[in-house]
N, C-alpha and C positions, 0 to 999 in steps of 0.2 A: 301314251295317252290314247285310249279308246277313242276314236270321232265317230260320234255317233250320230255330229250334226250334220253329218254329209247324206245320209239316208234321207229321202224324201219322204216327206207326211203324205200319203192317202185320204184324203175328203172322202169323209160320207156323202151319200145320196140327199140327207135329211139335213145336211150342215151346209151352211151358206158364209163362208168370210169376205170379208171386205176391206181392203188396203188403203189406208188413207191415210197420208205422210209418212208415219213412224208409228202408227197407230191399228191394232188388227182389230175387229169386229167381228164377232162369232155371233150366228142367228142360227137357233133349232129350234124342236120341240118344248124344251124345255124352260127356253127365253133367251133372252140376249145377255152377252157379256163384251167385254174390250179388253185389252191386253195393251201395254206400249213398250213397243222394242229398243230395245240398246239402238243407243246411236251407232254402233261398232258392228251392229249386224244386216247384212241386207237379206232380203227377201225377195224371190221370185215366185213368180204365181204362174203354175204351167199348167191352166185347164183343169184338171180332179186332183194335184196335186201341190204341193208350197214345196222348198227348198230353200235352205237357211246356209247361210255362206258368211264367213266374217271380213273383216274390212286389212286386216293384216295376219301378219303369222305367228304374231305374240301367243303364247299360250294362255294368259287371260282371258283374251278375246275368244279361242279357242274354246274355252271352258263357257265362257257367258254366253257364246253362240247355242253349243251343246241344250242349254237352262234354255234359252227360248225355245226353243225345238220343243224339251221336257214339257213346258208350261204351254205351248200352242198345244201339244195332245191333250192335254188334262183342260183345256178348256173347249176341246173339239169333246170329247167323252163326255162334259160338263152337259154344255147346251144338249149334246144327243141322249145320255141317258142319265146324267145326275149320277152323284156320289152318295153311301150312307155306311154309318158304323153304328154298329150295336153296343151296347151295354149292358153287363149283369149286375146288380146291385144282391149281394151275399151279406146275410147275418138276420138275428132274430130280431122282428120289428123294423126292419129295413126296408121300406117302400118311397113308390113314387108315384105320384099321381099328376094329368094333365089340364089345366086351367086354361086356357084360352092360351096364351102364348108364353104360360110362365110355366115350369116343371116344380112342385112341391115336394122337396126331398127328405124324408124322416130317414135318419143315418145316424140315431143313436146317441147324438147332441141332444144338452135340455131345451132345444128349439128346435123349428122346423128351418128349411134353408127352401128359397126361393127363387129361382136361376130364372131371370128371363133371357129367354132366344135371341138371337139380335136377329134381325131382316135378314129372309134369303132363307133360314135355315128351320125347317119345321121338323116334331119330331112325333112320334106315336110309340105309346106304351102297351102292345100287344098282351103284358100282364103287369102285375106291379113291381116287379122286378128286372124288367127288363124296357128298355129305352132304343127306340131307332132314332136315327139321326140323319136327315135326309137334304140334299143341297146340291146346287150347281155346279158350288165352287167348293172344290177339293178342298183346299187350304182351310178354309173356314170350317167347315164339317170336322174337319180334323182336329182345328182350335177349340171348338165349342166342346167336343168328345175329350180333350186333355182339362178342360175349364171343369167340367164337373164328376171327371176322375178327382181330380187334383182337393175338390170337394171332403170324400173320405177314401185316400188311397188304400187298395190292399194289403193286410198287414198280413207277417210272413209265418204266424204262431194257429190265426187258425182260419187264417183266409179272407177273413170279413173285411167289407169294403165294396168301391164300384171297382169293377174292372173292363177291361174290353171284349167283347166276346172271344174263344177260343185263347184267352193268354194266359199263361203258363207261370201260374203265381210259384216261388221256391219256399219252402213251407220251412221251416227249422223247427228241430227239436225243442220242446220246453225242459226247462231247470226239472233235476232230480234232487228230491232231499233224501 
């Protein structure tokens, strides 16, 4: 088993955490978040650094320790410079347009589809086929980004559909008569 929670996290300059019980506190630029650690992990706070240590030698515990580690950088990166994923929306008549906090999706249904954002997560449509997605919190960006793939996923015959930026749709042959 790789321990990777034995490496100690490096604090930004711009990031400020705060220990309180079982509870970590993340303050940056970007706003505030909290995190609550396994009761199975301790934490030490050594000046510009944290260090995550678990409570026995179970490999569970080993593994759940690892995940805090995982999830303190993803919320050190969060408050310091935010997460975002892209979207391409492919086929003819396939746009989207931005309303105040709801996304207006034409995807080739006899209706339109209305995706509102939930809190936290803003997004900008740089042209009408394309969607940023922009957030503190990794996890959510990434929800919101599979919630309206999931919308019109891309099909494999001639591509049309949302997809993620840069991903690798496998196209297959069409029937020959």
């Amino acid at each position: 088993m790789a321990k990777t929670y034995l490496k100690p996290i490096n604090l930004p300059e711009q990031v400020s955490i705060k220990i309180e019980d079982k509870k970590l506190l993340f303050k940056g630029k970007m706003g505030e978040m909290s995190l609550s650690v396994h009761p199975n992990v301790q934490i030490l706070n050594e000046g510009s650094s944290l260090q995550f240590s678990p409570n026995d030698k179970l490999p569970e515990t080993q593994a759940i320790t690892g995940t805090m580690r995982a999830l303190t950088m993803n919320f050190i990166e969060g408050v310091s410079s935010g997460f975002e994923k892209k979207l391409e929306i492919n086929g003819v008549g396939y746009r989207a347009k931005l309303t105040g906090n709801n996304i207006e999706l034409n995807l080739g249904y006899s209706h339109q589809i209305n995706y509102e954002l939930p809190e936290g997560v803003s997004a900008e449509l740089p042209s009408q086929t394309e969607i940023v997605l922009k957030s503190m919190d990794k996890q959510m960006v990434g929800q919101v980004a599979a919630e309206i793939r999931k919308l019109r996923p891309p099909e494999p015959y001639k591509g049309k559909g949302i997809r993620y930026f840069n991903e690798q749709i496998r196209r297959k042959e069409s029937k020959k008569a």
